[in-house]
DRENDO-1510 file (C-alpha; in Angstrom, 1 decimal, always signed):
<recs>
REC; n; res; u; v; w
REC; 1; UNK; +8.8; +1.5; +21.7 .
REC; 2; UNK; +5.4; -0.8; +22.0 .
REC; 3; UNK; +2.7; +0.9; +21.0 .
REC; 4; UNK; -0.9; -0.5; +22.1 .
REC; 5; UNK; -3.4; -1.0; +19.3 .
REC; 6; UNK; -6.9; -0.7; +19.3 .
REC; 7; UNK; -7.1; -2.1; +16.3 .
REC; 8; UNK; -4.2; -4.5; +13.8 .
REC; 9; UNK; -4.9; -5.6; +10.2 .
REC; 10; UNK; -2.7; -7.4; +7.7 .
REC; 11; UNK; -4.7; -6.2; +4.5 .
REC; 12; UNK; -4.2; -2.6; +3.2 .
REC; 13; UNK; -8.0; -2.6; +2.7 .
REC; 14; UNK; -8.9; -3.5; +6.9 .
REC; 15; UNK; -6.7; -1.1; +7.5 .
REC; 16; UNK; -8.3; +1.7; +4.9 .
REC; 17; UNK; -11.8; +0.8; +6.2 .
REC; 18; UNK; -10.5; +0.8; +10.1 .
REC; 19; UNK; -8.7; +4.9; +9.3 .
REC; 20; UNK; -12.1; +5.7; +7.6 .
REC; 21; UNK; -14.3; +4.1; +10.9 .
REC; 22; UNK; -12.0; +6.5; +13.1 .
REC; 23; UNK; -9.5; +3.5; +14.6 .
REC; 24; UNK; -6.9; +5.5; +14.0 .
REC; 25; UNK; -3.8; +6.4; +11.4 .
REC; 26; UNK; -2.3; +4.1; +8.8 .
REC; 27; UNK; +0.2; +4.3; +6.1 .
REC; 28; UNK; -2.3; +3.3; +2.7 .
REC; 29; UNK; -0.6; +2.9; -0.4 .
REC; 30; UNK; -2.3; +6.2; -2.7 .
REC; 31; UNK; -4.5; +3.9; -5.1 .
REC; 32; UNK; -6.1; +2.4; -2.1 .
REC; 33; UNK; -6.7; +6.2; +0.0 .
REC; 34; UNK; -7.3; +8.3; -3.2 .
REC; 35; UNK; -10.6; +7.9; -3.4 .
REC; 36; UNK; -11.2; +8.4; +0.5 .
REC; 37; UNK; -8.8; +11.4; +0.3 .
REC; 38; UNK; -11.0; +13.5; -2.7 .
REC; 39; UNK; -14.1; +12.8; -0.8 .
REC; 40; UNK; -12.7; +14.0; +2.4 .
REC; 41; UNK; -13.1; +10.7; +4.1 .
REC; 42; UNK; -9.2; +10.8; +5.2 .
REC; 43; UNK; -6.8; +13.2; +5.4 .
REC; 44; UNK; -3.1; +13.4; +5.0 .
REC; 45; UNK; -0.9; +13.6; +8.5 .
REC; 46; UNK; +3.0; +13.5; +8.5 .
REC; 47; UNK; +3.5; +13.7; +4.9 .
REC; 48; UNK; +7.0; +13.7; +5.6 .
REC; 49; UNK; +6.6; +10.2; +6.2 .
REC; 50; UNK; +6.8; +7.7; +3.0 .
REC; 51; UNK; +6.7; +4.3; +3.1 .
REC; 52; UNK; +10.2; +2.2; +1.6 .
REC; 53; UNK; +9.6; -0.5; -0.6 .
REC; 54; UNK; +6.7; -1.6; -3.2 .
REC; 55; UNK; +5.2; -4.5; -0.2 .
REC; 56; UNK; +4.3; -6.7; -3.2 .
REC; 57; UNK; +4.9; -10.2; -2.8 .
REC; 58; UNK; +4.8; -12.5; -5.7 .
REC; 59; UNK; +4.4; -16.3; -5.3 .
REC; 60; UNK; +4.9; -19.2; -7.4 .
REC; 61; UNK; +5.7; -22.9; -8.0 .
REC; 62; UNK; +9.5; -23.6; -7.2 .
REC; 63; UNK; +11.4; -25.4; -9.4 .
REC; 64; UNK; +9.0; -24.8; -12.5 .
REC; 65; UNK; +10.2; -22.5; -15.6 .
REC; 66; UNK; +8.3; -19.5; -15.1 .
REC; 67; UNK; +5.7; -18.5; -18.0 .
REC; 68; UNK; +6.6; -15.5; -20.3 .
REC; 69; UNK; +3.2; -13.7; -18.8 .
REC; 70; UNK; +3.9; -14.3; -15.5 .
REC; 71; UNK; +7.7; -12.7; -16.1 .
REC; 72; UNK; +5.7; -9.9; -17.7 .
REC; 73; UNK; +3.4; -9.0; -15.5 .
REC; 74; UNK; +5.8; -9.1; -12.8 .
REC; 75; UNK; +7.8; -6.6; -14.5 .
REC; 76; UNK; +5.3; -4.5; -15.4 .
REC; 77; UNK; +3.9; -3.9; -11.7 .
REC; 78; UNK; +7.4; -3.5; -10.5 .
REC; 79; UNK; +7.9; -0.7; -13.0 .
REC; 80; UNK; +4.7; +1.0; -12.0 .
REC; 81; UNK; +5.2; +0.2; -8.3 .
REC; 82; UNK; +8.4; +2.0; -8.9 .
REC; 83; UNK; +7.2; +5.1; -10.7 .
REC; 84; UNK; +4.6; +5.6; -7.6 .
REC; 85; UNK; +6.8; +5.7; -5.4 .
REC; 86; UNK; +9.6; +8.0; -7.1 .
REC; 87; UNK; +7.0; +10.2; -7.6 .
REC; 88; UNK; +6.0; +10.2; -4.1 .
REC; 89; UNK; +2.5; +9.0; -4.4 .
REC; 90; UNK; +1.9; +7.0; -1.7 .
REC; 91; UNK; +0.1; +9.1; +1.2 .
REC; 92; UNK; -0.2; +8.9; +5.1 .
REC; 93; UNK; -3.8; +9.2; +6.0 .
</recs>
């Protein structure tokens, strides 16, 4: 199914301030929409709906050993990433 736009974003922040301007729905991640959803700025529609996934991308040198921190911190937002969303935090506004 094509659905038309009025408005497209590749940043979970164009698309925050879009919902807020009244463009529309989007599916935010919960620590981007929190903030709108307490003030009553958004609110949540198909709940039922979650998004799959953590849509994190991590990029580095290629063929480089990869520093201790960087391993770390990688593994460290994945865990978190992961708690979110077995908890169900992410939210359809």
């Amino acid at each position: 199914m094509q659905v038309a736009a009025r408005f497209s974003g590749n940043t979970a922040q164009a698309l925050r301030k879009a919902t807020v301007a009244g463009l529309g729905i989007t599916l935010l991640p919960h620590a981007i929409a929190r903030q709108d959803l307490q003030a009553g700025l958004l609110v949540p529609v198909l709940p039922q709906y979650r998004r799959t996934g953590h849509g994190l991308h991590v990029l580095y040198p290629s063929g480089r050993h990869l520093p201790l921190a960087v391993s770390a911190f990688i593994d460290l937002v994945t865990e978190r990433l992961k708690t979110m969303e077995d908890s169900g935090r992410d939210v359809d506004a």
